[in-house]
N, C-alpha and C positions, 0 to 999 in steps of 0.2 A: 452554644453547643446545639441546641434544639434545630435554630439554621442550615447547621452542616448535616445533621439528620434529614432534614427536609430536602436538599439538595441531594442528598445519596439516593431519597426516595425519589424524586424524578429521574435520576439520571434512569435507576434503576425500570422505572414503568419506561422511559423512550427508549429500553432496550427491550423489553417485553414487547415492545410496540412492533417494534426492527424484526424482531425475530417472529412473530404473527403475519406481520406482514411480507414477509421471506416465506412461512410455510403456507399461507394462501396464493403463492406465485404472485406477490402483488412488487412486492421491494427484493433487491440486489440481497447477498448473501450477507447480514453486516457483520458475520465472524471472518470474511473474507476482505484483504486489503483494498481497496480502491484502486490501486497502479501501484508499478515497481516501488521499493523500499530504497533510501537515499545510498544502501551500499548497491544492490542490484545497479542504478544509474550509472555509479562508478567504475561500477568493471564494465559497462556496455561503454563508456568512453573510455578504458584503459584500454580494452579491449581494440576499439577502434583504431586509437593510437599505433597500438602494437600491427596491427594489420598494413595501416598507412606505412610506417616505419618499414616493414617486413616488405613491400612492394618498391620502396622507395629504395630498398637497398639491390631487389633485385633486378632494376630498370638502370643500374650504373654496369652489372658485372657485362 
């Protein structure tokens, strides 16, 4: 038990850390994602598809 406490306390100061070093303009926003989210990827190739399809149909009439 004591372990998992000790782990919560680090997690917690490397996010204190992230966010100090965010409002010193030194590190990225870490309450902000890194890149798209695995649904955002999905519609940008669903997306795609539908575009290809939609060109592909209008290059027959």
């Amino acid at each position: 038990m004591p372990l998992g406490f000790g782990f919560l306390l680090l997690a917690g100061l490397s996010h204190l850390i992230k966010c100090l070093g965010f409002l010193m303009g030194r590190c990225p926003d870490p309450m902000q994602p890194a890149g798209p989210s695995e649904e955002e990827e999905l519609m940008q190739e669903l997306k795609a598809e539908l575009d290809k399809a939609d060109d592909e149909g209008r290059g027959d009439k």
